[in-house]
N, C-alpha and C positions, 0 to 999 in steps of 0.2 A: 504494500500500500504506500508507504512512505519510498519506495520506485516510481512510481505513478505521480506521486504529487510532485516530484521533484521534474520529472519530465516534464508535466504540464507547465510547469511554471517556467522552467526552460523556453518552451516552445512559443509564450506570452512575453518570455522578453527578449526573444528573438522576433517576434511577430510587433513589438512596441518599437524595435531598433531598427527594422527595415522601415516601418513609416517614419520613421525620425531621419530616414537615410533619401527619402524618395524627394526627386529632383524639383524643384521648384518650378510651376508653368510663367513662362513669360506671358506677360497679356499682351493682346495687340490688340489693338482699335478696329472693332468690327461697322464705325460711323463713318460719315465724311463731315468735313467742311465745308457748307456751303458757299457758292460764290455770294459775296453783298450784295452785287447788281443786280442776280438774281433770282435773289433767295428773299422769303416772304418773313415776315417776326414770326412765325411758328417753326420755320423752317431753323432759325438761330436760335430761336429758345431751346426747341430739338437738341440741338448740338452740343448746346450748352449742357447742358443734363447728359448727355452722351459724354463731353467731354469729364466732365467729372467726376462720374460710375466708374470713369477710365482711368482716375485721376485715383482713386477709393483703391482700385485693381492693383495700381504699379505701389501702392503705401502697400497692401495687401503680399504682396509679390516681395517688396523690399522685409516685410515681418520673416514671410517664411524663409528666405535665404537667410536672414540673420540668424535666424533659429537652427539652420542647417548648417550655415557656419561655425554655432557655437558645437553641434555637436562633432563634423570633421574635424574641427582642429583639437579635440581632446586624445591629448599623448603625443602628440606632433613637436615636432623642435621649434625651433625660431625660424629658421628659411623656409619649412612648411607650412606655416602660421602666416608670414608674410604672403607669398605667393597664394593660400587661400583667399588673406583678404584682399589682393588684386584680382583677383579672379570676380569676386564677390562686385566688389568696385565695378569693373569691367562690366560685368551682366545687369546691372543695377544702371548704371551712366544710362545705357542703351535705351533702358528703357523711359527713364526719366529726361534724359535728350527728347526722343519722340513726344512725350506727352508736352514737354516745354514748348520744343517746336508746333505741335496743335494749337496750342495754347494762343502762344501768338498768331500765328495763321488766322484763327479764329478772333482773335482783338484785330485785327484790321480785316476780314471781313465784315464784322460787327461795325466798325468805323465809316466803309465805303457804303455800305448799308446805310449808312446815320444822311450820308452825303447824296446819295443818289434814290433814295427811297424803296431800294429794292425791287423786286418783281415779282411774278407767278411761279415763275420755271424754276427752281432750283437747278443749279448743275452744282457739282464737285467743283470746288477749288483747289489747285494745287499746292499743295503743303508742303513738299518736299523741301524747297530753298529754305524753310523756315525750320526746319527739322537739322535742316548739315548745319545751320545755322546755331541753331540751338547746340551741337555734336563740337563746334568749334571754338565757342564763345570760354574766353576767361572762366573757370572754375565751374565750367560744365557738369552738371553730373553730382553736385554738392549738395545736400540738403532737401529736405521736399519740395516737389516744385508745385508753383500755384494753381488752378485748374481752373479758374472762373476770371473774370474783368479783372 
């Protein structure tokens, strides 16, 4: 009997260690940015709310790698310790880059919106420039990034 317990319990905190181990999903942006010119105030409010569900996701995302990191680097030396938390860094920037870069893409659609009064049609605006942008800027990658105005 006291084989059996010992197993079980075995097998529960090899079963707690592999989800303590299991990789973190990156989020991506499953919205777009609408263009101002011509995108409607529903269509930016939309986005808005998109963008910060998205915004909730990569804080989410930044939790569980931390939690992942703490448990990798337990018995690890110093140069493995480092190189996790560049790695951590690394995967983390990326995502916090893109949501940055939304972010603004989205304050100046919001803008040209304010100036031109919008339209009916939404299309997709191109986010990309503001996203390398965001990936290039001084201390990229630092801290949470904003997600709304």
């Amino acid at each position: 009997m006291r084989t059996f317990v010992r197993v079980v319990f075995a097998g529960l905190v090899l079963l707690q260690a592999s989800a303590a181990f299991a990789d973190c999903a990156r989020p991506r942006p499953t919205f777009s940015i609408p263009e101002g010119g011509s995108a409607s105030e529903t269509d930016l409010t939309a986005a808005n709310t998109a963008l910060a569900d998205f915004g909730g996701k990569v804080r989410d995302y930044l939790n569980c790698m931390n939690g992942e990191m703490s448990q990798k680097a337990v018995g690890k030396d110093t140069a493995a310790r480092e190189e996790l938390n560049k790695a951590h860094a690394a995967a983390y920037n990326e995502s916090a880059n893109e949501l940055r870069g939304l972010a603004a893409c989205y304050k100046t659609q919001r803008e040209i919106f304010k100036t031109t009064g919008g339209g009916s049609k939404a299309k997709p605006a191109d986010c990309s420039s503001y996203i390398a942008s965001a990936a290039t800027q001084a201390g990229g990658g630092g801290g949470t990034p904003m997600t709304t105005e």
